[in-house]
N, C-alpha and C positions, 0 to 999 in steps of 0.2 A: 222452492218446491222440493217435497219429497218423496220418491218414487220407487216401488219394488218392480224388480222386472222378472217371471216366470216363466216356464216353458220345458216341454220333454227335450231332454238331450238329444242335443243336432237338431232343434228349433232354430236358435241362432239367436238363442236370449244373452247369453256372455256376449258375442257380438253386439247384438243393438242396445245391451248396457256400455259397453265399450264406444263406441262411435255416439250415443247421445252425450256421454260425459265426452268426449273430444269436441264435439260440435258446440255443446253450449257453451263450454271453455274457447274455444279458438274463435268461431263466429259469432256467439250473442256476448260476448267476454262477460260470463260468470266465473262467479267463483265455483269451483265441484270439488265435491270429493265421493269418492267409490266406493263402497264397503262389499269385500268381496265375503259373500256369505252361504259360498256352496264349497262342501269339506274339498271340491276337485279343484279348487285354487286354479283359473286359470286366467281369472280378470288381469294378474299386472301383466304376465305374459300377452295377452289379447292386446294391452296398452303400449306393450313393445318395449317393456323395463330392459334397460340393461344390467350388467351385474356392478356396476360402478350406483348407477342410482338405488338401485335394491340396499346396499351397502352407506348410505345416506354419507356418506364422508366420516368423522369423529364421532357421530353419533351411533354408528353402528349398524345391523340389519335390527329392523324395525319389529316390537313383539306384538303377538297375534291375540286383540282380544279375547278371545274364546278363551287365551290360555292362557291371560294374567287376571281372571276374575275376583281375587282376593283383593291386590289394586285396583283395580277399576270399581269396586263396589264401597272401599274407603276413601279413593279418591271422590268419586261424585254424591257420595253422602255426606261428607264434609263435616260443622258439627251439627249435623239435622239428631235433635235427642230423643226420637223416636226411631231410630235405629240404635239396637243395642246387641248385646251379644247373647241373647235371651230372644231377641227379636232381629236377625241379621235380616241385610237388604237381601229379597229374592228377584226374580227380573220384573215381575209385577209391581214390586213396590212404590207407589208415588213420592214426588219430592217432595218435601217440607221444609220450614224457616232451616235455614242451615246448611242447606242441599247446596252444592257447587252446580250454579243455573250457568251456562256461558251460549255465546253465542259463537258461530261458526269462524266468524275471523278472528275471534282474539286470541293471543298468543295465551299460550296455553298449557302446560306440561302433559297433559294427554297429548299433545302436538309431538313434542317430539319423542314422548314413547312411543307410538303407535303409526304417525303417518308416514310415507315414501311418497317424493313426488315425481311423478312423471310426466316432463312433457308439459307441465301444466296443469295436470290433474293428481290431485291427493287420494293417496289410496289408504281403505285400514283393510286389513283381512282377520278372520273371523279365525281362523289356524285349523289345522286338520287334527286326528286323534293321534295321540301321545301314545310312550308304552305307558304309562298307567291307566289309560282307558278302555283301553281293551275287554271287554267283557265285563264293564264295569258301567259304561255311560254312552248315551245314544247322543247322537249332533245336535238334540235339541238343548240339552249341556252347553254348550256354545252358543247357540244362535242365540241365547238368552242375556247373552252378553249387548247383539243390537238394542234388543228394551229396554234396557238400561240406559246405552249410548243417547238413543235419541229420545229419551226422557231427558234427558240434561243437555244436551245441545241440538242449538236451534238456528236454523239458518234463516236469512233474510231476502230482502230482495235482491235481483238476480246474483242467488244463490240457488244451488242444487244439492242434494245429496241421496243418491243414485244408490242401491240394492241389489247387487246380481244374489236372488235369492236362489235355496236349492231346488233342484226339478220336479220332487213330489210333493201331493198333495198334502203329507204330512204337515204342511205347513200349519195346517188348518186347527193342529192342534197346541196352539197358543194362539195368543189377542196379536203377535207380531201385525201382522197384515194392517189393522187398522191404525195402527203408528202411521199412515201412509197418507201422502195427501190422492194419490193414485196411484191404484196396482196395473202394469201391464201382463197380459197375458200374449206371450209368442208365439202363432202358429205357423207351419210351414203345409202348403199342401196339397197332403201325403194323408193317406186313410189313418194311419197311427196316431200321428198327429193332430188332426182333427177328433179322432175319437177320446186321447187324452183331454185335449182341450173343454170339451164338452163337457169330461167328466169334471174338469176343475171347476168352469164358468158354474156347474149347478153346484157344487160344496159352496163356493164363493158367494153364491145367491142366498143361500141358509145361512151361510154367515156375518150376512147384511153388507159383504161387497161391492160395490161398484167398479166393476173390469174395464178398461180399454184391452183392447182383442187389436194385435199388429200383426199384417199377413208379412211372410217374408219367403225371399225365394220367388216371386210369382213372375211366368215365364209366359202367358196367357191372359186374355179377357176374359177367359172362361174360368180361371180356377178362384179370384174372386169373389163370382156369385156362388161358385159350387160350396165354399169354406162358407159363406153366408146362409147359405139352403143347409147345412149340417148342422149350424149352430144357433141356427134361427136368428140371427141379432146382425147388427150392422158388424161391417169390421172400420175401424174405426183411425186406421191406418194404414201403409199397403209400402211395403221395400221392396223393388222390384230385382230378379235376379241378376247378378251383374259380375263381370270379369273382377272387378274390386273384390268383391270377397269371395272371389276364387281365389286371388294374390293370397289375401288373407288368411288361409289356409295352408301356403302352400311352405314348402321344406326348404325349396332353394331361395327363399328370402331369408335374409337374415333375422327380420323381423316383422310383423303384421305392417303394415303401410297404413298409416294414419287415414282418419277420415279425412282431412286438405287435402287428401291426393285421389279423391275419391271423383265419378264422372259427375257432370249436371247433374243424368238422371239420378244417381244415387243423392246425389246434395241435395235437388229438388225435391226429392221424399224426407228427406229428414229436417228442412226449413218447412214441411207439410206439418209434420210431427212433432218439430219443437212449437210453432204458432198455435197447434189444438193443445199445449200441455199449457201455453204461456196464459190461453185465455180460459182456463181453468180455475173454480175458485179457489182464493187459497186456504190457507188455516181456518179452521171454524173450531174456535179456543174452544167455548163453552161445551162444542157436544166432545171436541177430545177430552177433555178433562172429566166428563162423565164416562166417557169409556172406559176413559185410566182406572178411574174408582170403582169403577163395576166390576173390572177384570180383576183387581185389588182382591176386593171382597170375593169374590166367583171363588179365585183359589186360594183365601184363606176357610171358606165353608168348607172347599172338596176337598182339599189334603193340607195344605200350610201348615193349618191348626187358625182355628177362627180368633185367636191371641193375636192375628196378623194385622185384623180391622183396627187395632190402637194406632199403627203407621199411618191412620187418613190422618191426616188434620186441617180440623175442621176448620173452613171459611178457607182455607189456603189458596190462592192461585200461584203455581209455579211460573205458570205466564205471563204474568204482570211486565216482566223486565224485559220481554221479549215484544211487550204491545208499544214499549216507547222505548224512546232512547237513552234509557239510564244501561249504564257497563258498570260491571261490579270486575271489581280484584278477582284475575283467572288463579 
């Protein structure tokens, strides 16, 4: 599965991306990986990195896709010959014959550029703004680096790959979103909160989304239906408030305390929350592949330059190698 998680700052989205990547790894033993993609970088911290794992041993600290997009766009276009220098890959771009297709477990050389593992969960981060961006380029410069990534790699079963995305709706302005096999939306509730939410749930409706909505924090029987009667729709999961991620917050630990050390109750919601994600359907190749090409075309019309539509090619399925068991040379 692949999943983005949303939410106004101090929802407790980086949290409940944090503790679902611990849970499906520790308890359903997936494989995960994280992709921290809000410029506040605060996912490997939330994961409890130390500066020994951040530091990968020989390899190094690990670089930030956002901020090796020149490799990361000649790596995964490989020799696809409708990428040219007359025609570079933009994040919309589809794969074609040539494209480096890979699957989530294979060894990899985007592997050890890009991931840190923690704990058991692989993280990539998306990096924050450089001195040369300064007045020069907005985070969507970056995030544009995810479309890419998960255009080319593809996880499998019990596999995950998790999105702490960033808190505003901005999102809204790229196809990002529908790369997803489900978007969650994080609410906590607080009048703020809920009223953001609202306004996201209805962009997300115009953008042909389908939300899971996770209440968090809730201390009451009452604030349940109350977040329901605001937003008119079910909530579709519920983290109840708890000493655990007070811990998790707090200055005099050394570090956040994993979800294993978390109470029942909190376990008990999130084996709630992993079984509605597990019995979700999964990939539906055919309409992603019509998305891909739509969004392709959409911004070679409005700005690219419409010279962009020669990167379909035609008949192609990038998924093919992803629907069976053939492995190609990473």
């Amino acid at each position: 599965m692949r999943l983005a998680v949303y939410g106004k700052g101090g929802s407790g989205k980086t949290t409940i991306s944090t503790c679902l990547l611990q849970f499906l790894n520790y308890f359903c033993d997936f494989q995960v990986l994280g992709i921290d993609g809000d410029h506040n970088l605060h996912l490997a911290e939330e994961l409890g990195a130390t500066p020994v794992e951040m530091q990968r041993g020989d390899l190094g600290t690990a670089r930030d896709i956002g901020n090796d997009l020149d490799w990361l766009r000649s790596y995964f276009a490989g020799t696809n010959p409708r990428i040219t220098a007359d025609l570079p890959m933009i994040k919309t771009t589809p794969p074609g014959e040539g494209s480096r297709l890979l699957r989530l477990r294979e060894p990899a050389e985007w592997r050890e550029r890009y991931v840190t593992l923690i704990d058991g969960v692989e993280l990539i981060r998306v990096g924050d703004f450089t001195q040369d961006d300064y007045r020069k380029k907005c985070f969507h410069s970056k995030t544009g680096a995810i479309e890419i990534f998960l255009k080319h790699v593809w996880e499998d079963h019990n596999e995950a790959i998790i999105v702490d995305m960033s808190a505003g709706k901005d999102v809204f302005a790229s196809p990002l979103p529908s790369l997803f096999d489900r978007n969650i939306y994080v609410v906590k509730p607080t009048r703020k909160s809920v009223s953001n939410a609202g306004d996201f749930l209805a962009h997300a409706k115009n953008f042909g989304l389908d939300m899971l909505v996770v209440a968090t924090d809730i201390r009451s029987r009452q604030e349940v239906p109350a977040i329901e009667n605001y937003l008119m729709r079910t909530v579709d999961a519920v983290i109840p408030h708890d000493a655990f991620f007070v811990q998790r917050d707090s200055l005099v630990l050394s570090r956040p305390p994993h979800v294993r050390e978390a109470s029942f109750t909190v376990l008990d919601a999130f084996y709630s929350l992993t079984d509605l994600l597990r019995q979700l359907p999964s990939h539906n190749w055919e309409n992603l592949l019509t998305r891909m090409l739509y969004h392709h075309e959409e911004t070679a019309h409005d700005w690219a330059g419409v010279n962009f539509t020669a990167q379909i090619q035609p008949g192609f399925n990038p998924f093919e190698r992803f629907q069976s068991n053939k492995l190609a040379t990473a």
